[in-house]
KELUMRO-681884 format. One line per field, with one value per atom (N, C-alpha, C, CB): residue number from 1; residue in one letter; atom name; x, y, z. Coordinates in steps of 0.1 Angstrom, whole numbers, padded with zeros to 4 digits. Glycine has a CB too. Layout:
residues N
n c(NUM, ...)
res c(A, ...)
atom c(CA, ...)
xx c(X, ...)
yy c(Y, ...)
zz c(Z, ...)
//
This chain:
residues 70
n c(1, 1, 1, 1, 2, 2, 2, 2, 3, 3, 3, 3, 4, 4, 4, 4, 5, 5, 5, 5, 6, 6, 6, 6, 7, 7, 7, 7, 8, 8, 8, 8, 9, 9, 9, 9, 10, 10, 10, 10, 11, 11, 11, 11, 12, 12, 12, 12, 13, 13, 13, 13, 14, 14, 14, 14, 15, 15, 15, 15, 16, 16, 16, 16, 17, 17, 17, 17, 18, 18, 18, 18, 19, 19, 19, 19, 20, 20, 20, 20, 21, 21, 21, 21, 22, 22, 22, 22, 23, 23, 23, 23, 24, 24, 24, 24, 25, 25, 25, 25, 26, 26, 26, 26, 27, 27, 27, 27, 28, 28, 28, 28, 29, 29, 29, 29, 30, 30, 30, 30, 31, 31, 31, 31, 32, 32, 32, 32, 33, 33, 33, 33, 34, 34, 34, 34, 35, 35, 35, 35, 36, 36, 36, 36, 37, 37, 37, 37, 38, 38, 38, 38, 39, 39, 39, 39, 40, 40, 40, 40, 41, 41, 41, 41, 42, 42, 42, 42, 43, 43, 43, 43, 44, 44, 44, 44, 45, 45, 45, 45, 46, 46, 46, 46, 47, 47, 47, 47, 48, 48, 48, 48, 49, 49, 49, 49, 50, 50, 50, 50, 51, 51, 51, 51, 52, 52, 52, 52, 53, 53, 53, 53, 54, 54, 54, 54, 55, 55, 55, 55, 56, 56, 56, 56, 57, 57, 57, 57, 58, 58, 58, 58, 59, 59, 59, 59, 60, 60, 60, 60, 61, 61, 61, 61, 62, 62, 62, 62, 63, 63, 63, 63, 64, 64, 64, 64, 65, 65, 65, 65, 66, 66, 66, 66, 67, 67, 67, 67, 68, 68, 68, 68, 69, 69, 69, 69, 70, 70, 70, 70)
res c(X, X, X, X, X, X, X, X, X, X, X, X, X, X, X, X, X, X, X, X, X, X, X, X, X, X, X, X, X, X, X, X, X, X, X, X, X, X, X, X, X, X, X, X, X, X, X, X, X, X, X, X, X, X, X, X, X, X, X, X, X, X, X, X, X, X, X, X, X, X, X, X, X, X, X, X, X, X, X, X, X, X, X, X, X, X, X, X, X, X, X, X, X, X, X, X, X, X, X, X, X, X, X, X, X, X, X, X, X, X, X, X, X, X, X, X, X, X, X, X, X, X, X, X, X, X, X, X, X, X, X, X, X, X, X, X, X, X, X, X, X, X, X, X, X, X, X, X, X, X, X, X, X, X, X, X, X, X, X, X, X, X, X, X, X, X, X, X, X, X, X, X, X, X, X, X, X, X, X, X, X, X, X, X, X, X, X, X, X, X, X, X, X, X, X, X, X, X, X, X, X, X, X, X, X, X, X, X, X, X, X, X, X, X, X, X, X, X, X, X, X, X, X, X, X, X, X, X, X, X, X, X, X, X, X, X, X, X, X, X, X, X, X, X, X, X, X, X, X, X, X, X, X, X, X, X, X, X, X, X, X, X, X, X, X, X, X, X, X, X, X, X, X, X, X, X, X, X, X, X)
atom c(N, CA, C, CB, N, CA, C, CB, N, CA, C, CB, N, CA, C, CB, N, CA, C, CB, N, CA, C, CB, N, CA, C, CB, N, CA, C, CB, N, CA, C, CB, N, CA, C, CB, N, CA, C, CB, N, CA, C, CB, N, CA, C, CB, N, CA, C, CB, N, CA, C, CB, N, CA, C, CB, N, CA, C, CB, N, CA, C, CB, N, CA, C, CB, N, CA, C, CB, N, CA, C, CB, N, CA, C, CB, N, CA, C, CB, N, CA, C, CB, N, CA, C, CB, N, CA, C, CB, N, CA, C, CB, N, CA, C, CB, N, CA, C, CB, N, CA, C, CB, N, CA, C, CB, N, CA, C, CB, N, CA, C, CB, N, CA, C, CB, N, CA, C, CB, N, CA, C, CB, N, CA, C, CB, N, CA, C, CB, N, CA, C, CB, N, CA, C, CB, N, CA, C, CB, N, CA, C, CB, N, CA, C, CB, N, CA, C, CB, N, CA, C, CB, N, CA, C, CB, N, CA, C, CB, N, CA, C, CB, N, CA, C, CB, N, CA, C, CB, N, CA, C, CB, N, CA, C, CB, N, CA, C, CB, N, CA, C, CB, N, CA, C, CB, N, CA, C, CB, N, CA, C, CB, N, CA, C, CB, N, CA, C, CB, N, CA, C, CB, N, CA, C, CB, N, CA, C, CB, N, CA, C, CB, N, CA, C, CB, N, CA, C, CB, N, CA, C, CB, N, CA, C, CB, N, CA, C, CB, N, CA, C, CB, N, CA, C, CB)
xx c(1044, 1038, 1049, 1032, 1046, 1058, 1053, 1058, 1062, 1059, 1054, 1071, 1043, 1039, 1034, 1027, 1039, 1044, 1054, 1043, 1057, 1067, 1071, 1069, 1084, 1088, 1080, 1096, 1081, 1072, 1053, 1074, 1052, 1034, 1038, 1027, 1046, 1045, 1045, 1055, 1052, 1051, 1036, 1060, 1029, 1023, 1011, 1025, 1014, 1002, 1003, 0999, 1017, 1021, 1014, 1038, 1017, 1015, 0998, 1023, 0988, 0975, 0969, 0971, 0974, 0974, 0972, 0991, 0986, 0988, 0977, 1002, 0973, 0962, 0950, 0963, 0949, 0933, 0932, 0927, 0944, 0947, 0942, 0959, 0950, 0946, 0934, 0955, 0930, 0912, 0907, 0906, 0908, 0899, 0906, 0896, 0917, 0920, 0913, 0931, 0912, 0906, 0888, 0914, 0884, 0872, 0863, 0869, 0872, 0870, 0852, 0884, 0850, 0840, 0828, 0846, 0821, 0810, 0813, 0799, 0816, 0816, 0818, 0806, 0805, 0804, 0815, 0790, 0819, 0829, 0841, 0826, 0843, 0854, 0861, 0851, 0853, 0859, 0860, 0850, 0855, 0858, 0867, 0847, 0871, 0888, 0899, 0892, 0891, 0901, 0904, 0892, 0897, 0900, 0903, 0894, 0903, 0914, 0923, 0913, 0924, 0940, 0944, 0944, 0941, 0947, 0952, 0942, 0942, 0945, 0958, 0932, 0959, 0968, 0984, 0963, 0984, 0990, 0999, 0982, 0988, 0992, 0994, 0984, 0996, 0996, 1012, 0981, 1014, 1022, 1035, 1017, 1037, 1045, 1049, 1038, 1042, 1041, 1048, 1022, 1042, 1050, 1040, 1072, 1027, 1020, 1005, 1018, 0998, 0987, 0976, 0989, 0964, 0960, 0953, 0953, 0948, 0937, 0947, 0921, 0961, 0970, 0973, 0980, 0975, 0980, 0966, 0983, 0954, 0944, 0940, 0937, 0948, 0941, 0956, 0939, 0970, 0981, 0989, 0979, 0986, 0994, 1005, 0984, 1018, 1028, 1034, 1036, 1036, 1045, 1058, 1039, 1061, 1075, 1082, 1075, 1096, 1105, 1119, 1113, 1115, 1124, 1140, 1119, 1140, 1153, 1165, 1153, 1173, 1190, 1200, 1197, 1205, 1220, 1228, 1228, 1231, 1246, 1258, 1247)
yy c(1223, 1217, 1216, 1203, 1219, 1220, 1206, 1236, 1198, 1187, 1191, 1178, 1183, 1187, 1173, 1198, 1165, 1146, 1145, 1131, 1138, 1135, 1119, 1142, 1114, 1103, 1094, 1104, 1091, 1085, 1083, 1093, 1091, 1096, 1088, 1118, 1092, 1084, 1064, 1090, 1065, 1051, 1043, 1050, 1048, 1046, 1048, 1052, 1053, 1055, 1049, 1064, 1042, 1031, 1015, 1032, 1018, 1003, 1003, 1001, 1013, 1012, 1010, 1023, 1018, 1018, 0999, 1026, 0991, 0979, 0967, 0977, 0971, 0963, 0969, 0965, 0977, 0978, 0973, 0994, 0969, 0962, 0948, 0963, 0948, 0928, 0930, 0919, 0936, 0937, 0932, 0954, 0942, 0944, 0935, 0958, 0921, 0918, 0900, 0924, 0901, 0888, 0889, 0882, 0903, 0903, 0898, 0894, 0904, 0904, 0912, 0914, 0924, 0931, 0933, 0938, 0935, 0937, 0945, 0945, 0943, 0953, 0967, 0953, 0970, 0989, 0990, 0996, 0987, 0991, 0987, 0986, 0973, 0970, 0982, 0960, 0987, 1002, 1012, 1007, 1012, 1030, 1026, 1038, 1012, 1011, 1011, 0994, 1008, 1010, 1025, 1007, 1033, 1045, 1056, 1048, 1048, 1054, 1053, 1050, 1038, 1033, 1040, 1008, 1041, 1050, 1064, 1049, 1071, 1084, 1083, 1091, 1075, 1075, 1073, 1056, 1064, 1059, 1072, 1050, 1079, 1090, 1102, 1092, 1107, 1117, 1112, 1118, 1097, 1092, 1087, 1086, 1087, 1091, 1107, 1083, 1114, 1126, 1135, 1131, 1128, 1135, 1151, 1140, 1149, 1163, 1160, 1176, 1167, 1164, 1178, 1159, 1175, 1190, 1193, 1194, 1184, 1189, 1193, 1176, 1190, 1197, 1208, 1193, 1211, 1223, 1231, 1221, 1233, 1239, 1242, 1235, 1231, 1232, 1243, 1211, 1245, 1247, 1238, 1260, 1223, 1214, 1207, 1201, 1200, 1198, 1189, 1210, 1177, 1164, 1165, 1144, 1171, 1177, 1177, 1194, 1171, 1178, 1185, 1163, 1204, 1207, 1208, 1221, 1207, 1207, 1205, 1196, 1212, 1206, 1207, 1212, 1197, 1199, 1204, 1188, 1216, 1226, 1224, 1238)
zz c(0524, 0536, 0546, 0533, 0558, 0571, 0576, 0585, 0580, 0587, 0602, 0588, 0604, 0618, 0626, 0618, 0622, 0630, 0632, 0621, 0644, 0646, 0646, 0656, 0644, 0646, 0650, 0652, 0666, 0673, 0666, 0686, 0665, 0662, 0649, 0659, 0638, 0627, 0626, 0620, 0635, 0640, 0645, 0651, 0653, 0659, 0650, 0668, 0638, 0627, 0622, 0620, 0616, 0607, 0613, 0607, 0626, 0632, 0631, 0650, 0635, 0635, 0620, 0642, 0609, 0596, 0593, 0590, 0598, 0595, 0602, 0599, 0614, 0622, 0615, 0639, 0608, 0604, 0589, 0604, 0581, 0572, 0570, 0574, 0580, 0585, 0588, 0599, 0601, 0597, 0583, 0598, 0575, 0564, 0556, 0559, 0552, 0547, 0551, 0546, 0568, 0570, 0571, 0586, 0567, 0565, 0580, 0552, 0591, 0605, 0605, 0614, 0604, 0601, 0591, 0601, 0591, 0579, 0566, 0584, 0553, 0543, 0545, 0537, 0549, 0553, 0561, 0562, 0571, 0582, 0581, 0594, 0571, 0565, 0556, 0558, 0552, 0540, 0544, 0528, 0558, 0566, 0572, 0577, 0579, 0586, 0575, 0596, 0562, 0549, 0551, 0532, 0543, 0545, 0555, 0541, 0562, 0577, 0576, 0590, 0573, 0577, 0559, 0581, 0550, 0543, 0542, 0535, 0552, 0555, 0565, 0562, 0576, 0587, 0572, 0602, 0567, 0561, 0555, 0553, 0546, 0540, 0546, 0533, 0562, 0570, 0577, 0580, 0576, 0581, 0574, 0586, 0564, 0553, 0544, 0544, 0553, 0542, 0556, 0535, 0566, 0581, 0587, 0575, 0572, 0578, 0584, 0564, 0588, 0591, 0589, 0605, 0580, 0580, 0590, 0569, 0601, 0607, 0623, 0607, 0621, 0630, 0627, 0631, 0614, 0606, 0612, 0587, 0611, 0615, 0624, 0613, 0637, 0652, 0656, 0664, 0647, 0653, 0666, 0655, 0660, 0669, 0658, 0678, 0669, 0660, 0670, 0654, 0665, 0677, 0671, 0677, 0664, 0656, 0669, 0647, 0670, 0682, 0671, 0696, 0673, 0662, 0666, 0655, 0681, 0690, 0682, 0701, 0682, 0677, 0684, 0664, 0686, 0696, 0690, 0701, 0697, 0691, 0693, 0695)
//
């Protein structure tokens, strides 16, 4: 797998990952919808730790900045 997240983006998944957490941990929402912001925020979680995304990999997008200073 080629990483195709970048830094920033992973953050920003991490932080939404954590607010839909607390959602579903203070039982803000109804059951049903409580378990689909679950499984989001697990997908984000896992796209955002892993640094890949498949449905980027598919579209050919990438927030990757592969730049190196020489």
């Amino acid at each position: 797998m080629k990483k195709n997240i970048g830094t920033l983006e992973s953050i920003v998944r991490l932080t939404i990952t954590v607010v839909l957490t607390v959602l579903f941990l203070f039982n803000i929402f109804n059951f049903v919808l409580s378990m689909v912001l679950l499984l989001i925020g697990v997908a984000l979680l896992t796209t955002s730790l892993t640094q890949f995304s498949p449905i980027y990999h598919l579209l050919g997008i990438s927030t990757l900045n592969n730049k190196r200073k020489a």
